[in-house]
Backbone bond lengths (Angstrom), bond angles and torsions (degrees), N, CA, C in turn:
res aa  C-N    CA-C-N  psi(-1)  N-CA   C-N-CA  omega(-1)  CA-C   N-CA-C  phi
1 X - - - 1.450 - - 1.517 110.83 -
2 X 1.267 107.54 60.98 1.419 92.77 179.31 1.999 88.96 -163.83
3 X 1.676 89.11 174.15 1.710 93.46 -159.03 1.627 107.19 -79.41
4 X 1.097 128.40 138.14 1.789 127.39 172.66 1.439 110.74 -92.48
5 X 1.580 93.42 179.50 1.390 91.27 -174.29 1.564 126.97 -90.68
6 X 1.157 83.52 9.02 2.464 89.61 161.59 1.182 109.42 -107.87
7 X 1.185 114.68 32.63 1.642 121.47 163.32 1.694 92.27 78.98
8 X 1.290 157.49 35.39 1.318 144.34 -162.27 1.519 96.30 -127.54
9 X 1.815 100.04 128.12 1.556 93.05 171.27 1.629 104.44 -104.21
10 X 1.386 97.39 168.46 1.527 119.54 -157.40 1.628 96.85 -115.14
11 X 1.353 121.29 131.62 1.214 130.20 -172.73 2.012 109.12 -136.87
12 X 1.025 134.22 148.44 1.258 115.54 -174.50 1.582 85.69 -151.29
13 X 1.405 108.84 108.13 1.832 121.37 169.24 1.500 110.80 -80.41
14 X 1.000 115.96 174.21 1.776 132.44 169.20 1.361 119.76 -162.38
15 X 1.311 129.33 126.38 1.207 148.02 -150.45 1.437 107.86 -139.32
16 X 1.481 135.57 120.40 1.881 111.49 164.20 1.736 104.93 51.97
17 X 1.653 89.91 -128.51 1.296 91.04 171.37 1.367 114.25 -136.74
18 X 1.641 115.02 60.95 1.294 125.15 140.97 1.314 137.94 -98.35
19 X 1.132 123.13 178.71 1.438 111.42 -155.12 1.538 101.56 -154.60
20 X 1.111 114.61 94.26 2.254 109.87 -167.67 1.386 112.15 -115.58
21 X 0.919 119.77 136.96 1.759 136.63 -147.46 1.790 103.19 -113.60
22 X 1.254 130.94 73.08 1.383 115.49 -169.74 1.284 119.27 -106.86
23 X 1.646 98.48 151.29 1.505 101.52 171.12 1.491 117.62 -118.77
24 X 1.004 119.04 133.34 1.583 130.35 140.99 0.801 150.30 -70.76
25 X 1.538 126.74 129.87 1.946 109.24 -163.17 1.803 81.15 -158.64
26 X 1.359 100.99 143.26 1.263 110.45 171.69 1.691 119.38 -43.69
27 X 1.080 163.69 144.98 1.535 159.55 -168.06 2.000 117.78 169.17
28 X 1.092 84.07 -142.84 1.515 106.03 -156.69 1.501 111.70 -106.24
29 X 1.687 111.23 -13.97 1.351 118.24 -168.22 1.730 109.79 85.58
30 X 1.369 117.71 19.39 1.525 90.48 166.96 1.952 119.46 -98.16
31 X 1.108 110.00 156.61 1.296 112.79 -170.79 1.050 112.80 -111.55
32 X 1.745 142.58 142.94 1.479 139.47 -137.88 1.210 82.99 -168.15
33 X 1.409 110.55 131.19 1.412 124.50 -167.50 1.587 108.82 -139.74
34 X 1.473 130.19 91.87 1.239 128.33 -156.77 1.765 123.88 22.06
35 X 1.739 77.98 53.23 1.739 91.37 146.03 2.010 93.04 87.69
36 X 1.406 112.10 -8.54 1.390 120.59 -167.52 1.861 104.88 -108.24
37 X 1.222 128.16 136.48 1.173 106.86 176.25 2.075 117.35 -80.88
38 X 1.145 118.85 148.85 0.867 113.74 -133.40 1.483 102.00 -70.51
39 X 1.205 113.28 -44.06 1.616 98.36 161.60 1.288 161.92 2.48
40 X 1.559 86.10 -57.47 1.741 123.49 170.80 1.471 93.78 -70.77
41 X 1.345 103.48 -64.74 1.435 115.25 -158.56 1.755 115.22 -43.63
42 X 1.259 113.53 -51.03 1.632 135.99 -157.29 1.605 99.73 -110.35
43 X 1.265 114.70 78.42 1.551 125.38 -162.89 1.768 121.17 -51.04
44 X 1.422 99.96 -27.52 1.896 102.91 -174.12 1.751 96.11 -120.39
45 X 1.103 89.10 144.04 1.465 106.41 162.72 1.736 114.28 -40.36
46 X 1.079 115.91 -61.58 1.743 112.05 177.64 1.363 114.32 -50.61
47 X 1.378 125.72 -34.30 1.681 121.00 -171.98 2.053 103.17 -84.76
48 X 1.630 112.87 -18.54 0.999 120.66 170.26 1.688 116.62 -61.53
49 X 1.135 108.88 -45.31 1.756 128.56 -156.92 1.846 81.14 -77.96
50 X 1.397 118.56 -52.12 1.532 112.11 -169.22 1.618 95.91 -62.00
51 X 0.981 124.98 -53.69 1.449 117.54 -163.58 1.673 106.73 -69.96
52 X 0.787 118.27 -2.80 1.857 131.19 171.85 1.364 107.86 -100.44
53 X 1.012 122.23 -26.22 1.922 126.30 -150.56 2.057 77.46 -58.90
54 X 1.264 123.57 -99.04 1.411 120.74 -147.67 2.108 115.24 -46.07
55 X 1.619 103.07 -3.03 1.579 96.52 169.87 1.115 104.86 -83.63
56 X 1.537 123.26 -42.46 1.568 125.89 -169.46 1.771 109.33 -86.41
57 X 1.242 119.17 -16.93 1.717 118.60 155.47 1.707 105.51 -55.81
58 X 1.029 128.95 -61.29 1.071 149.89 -165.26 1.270 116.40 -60.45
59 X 1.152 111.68 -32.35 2.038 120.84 -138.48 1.786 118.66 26.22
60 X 0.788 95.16 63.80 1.661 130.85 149.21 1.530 129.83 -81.72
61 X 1.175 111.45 -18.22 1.671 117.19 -155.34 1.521 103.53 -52.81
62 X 1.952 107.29 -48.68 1.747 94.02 -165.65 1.756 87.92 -119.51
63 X 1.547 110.18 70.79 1.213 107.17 169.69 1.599 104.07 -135.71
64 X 1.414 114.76 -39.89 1.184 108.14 169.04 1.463 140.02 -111.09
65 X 1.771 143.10 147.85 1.505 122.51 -161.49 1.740 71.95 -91.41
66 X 1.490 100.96 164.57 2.041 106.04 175.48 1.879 75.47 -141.60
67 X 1.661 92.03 122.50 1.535 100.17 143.78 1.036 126.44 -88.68
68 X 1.584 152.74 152.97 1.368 141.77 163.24 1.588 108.77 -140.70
69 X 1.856 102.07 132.87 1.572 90.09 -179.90 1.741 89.22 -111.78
70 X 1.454 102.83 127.73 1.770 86.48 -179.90 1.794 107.86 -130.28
71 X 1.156 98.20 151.11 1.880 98.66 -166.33 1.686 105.76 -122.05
72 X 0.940 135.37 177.94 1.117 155.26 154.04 1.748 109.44 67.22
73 X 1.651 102.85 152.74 1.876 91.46 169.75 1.699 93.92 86.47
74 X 1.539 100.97 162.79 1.397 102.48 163.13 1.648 117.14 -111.84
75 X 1.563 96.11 -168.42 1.320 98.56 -175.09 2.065 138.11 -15.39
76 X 1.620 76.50 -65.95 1.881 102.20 -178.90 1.733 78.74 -47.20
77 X 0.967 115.23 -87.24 1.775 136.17 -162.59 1.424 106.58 -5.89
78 X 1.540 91.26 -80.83 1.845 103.13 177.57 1.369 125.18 -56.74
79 X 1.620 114.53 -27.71 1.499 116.90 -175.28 1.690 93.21 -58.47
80 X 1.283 118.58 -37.77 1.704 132.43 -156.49 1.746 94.34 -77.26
81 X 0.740 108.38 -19.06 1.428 124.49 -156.15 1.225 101.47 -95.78
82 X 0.901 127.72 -65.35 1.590 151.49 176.90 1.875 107.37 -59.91
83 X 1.116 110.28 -24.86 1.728 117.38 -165.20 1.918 98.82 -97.35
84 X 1.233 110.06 -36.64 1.437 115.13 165.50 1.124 119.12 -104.11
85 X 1.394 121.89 27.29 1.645 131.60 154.15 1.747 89.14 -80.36
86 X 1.595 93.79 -80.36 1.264 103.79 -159.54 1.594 124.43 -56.81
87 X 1.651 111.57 0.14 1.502 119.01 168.36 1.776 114.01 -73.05
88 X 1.666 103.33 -39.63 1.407 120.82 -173.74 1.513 102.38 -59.70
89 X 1.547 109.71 -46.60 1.410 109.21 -168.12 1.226 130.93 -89.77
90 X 1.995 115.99 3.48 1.176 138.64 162.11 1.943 102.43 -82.82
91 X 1.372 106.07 -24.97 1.507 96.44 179.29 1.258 116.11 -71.54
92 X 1.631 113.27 -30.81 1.810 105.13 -164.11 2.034 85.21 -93.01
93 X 1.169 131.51 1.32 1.750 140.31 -164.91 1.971 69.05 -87.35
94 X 1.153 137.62 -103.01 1.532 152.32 -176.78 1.328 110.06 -118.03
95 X 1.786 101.30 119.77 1.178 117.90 169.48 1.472 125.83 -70.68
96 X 1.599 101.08 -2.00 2.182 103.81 -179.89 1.565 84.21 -86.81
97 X 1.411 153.54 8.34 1.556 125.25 178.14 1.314 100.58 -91.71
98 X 1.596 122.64 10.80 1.473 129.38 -156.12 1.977 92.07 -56.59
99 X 1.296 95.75 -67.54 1.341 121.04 177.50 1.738 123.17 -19.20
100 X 1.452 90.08 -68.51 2.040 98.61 -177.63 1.896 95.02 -76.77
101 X 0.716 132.26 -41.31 1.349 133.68 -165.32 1.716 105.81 -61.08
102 X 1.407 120.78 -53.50 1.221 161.63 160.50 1.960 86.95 -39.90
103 X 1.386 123.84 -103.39 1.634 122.81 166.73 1.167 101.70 -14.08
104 X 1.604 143.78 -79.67 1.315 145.44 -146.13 1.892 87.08 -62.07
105 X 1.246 138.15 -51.97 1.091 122.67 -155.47 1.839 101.71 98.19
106 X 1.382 135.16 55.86 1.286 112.57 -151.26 1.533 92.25 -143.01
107 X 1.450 122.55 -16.47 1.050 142.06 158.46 1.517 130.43 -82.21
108 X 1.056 103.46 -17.12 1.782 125.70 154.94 1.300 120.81 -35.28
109 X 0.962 156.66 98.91 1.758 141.69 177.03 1.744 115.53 -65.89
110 X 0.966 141.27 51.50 1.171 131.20 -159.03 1.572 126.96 -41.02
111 X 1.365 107.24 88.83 1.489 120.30 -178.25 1.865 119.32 -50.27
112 X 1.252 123.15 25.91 1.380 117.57 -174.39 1.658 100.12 -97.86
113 X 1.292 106.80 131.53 1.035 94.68 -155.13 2.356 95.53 -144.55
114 X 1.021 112.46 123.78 1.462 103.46 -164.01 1.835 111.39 -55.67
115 X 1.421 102.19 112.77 1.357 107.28 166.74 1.359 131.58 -29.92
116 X 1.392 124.74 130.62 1.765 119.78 170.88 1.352 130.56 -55.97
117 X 1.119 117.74 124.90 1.681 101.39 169.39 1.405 131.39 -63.29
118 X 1.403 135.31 124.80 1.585 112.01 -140.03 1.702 84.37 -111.82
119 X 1.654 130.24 165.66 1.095 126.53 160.29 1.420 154.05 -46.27
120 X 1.294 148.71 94.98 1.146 130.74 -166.81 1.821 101.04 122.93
121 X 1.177 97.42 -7.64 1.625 93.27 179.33 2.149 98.69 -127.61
122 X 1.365 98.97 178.46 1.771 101.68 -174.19 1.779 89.04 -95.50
123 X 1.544 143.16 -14.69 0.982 109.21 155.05 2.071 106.09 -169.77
124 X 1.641 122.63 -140.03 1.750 93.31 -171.87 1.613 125.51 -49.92
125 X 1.644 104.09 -40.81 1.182 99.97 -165.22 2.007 120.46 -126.81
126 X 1.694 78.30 -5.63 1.797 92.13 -178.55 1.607 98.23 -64.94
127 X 1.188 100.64 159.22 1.924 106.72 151.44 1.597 114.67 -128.74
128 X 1.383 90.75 155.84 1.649 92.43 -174.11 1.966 106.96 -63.73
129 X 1.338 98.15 152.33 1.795 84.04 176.26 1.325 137.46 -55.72
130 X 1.468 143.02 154.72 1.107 142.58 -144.88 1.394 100.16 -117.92
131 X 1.315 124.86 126.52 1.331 105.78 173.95 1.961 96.38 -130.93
132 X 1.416 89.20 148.84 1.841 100.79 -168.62 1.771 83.22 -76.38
133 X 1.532 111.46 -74.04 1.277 107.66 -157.15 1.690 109.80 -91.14
């Protein structure tokens, strides 16, 4: 999380259990999503708009290229993942977006995270059936 030496800031999101690695570099606004453009990558329109939400809070959209390499979890996961990468790495880009980013809730880490299945039951919170006799 911090700036390199080609001018690119470094952002690192977390989602579930994904994990998205982003970069920033001054550009055109295109978005590259393990090497895929993001389009391809992020199949419905709704997981698109999340992974955009902090350029278009911002007006950022055609100012910066964002690389992202993101792993683990599915879709929902990484889009989440990927949307608070690229919030972190618009903060150290200008510290005045602290504010709208901060309102949106976008800087938040969202700790929900899928419960364990614990022993003695079929999974977190079911139990196997009870029988009296």
């Amino acid at each position: 999380m911090a700036e390199s030496k080609t001018n690119e800031f470094l952002g690192t999101g977390r989602r579930k259990t994904s994990i998205a690695r982003v970069r920033l570099s001054s550009g055109s606004g295109k978005v590259t999503v393990n090497g895929r453009a993001f389009e391809t990558y992020f199949p419905t329109d709704s997981l698109r708009m999340v992974v955009q939400q902090p350029l278009v809070v911002t007006n950022n959209v055609d100012k910066f290229d964002v690389r992202v390499n993101v792993s683990g979890g599915g879709p929902a996961g990484q889009a989440g993942a990927v949307r608070h990468g690229i919030s972190r790495a618009l903060l150290l880009a200008d510290a005045a977006l602290r504010p709208s980013l901060k309102a949106e809730g976008l800087l938040t880490r969202d700790p929900r995270m899928k419960e364990r299945k614990k022993y003695g039951q079929p999974g977190a919170r079911k139990r196997f059936q009870f029988s009296k006799r």
